[in-house]
C-alpha positions in Angstrom: -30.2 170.9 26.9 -31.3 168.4 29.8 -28.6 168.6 32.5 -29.1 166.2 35.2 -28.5 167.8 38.8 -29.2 164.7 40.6 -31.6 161.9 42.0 -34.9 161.4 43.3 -33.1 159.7 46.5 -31.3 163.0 47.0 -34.1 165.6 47.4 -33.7 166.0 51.1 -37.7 167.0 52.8 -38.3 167.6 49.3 -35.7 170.2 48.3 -32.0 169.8 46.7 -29.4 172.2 45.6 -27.2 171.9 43.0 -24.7 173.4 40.5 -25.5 174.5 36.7 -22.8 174.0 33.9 -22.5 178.1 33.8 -22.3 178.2 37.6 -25.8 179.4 38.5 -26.9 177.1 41.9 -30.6 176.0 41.4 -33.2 174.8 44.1 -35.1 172.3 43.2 -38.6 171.8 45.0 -40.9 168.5 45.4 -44.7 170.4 46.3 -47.9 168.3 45.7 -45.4 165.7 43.7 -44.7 168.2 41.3 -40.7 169.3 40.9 -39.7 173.4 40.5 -36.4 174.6 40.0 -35.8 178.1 41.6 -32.4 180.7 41.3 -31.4 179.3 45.2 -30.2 182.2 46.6 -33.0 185.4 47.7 -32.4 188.8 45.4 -32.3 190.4 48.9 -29.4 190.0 50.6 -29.0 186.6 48.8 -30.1 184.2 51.7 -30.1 180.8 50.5 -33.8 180.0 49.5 -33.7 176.1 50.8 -34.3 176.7 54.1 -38.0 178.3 53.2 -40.8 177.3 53.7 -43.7 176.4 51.2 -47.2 177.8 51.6 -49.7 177.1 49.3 -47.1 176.7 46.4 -44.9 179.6 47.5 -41.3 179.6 48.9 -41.0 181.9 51.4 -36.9 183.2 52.1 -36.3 182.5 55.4 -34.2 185.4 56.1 -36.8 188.4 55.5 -39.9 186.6 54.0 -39.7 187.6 50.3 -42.1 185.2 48.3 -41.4 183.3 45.4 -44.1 181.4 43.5 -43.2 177.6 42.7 -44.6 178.1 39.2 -42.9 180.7 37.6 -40.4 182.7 40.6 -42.9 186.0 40.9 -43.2 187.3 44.2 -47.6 186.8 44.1 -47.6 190.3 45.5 -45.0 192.6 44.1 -44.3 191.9 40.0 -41.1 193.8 40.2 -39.6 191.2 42.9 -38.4 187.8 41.2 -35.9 184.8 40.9 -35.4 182.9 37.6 -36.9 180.0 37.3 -35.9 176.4 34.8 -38.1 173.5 33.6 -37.6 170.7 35.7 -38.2 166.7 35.3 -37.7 163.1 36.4 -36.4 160.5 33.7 -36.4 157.8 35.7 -35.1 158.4 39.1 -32.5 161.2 37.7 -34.0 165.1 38.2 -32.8 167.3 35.0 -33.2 170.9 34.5 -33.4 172.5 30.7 -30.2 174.7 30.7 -30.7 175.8 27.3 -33.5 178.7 28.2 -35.2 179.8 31.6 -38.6 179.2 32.2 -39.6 182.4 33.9 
């Protein structure tokens, strides 16, 4: 099920946070004009994830530097380390995430 999380107008330097109908915040990410949506918070020590920065399609936690790839939420390095991820899209100018399943 689509569930829209907001609008094109609101992704702020390219990110947005926002609430899922089962509570779950999601991140989403504008890289290379593509969208992502990203668990927002870190698995370590659960620092919020928007604040990160994005190298070479790769969020980065600000906190302690735990890496998150755009595509799929693996950390490139360690396959044990990662945050769920959700198919993202634009109809229009609304941004909706596919609650029914995750992605990654």
């Amino acid at each position: 099920m689509k569930f829209v999380v907001g609008t094109v107008d609101e992704l702020e330097e390219g990110r947005l946070m926002a609430d899922l109908p089962d509570g779950e915040q999601v991140l989403i990410v504008e890289d290379g004009g593509k969208l992502y949506a990203l668990a927002a918070l870190c698995p370590h020590q659960f620092a919020p994830l928007i604040g990160g920065d994005v190298e070479d399609g790769v969020l980065v936690c600000p906190l302690h530097g735990w890496r998150f790839a755009l595509h799929d939420g693996n950390d490139p390095d360690n396959p044990y380390i990662c945050v769920r991820t959700w198919d993202v899209g634009r109809d229009g100018d609304q941004i909706w995430v596919e609650t029914g399943a995750a992605a990654g």
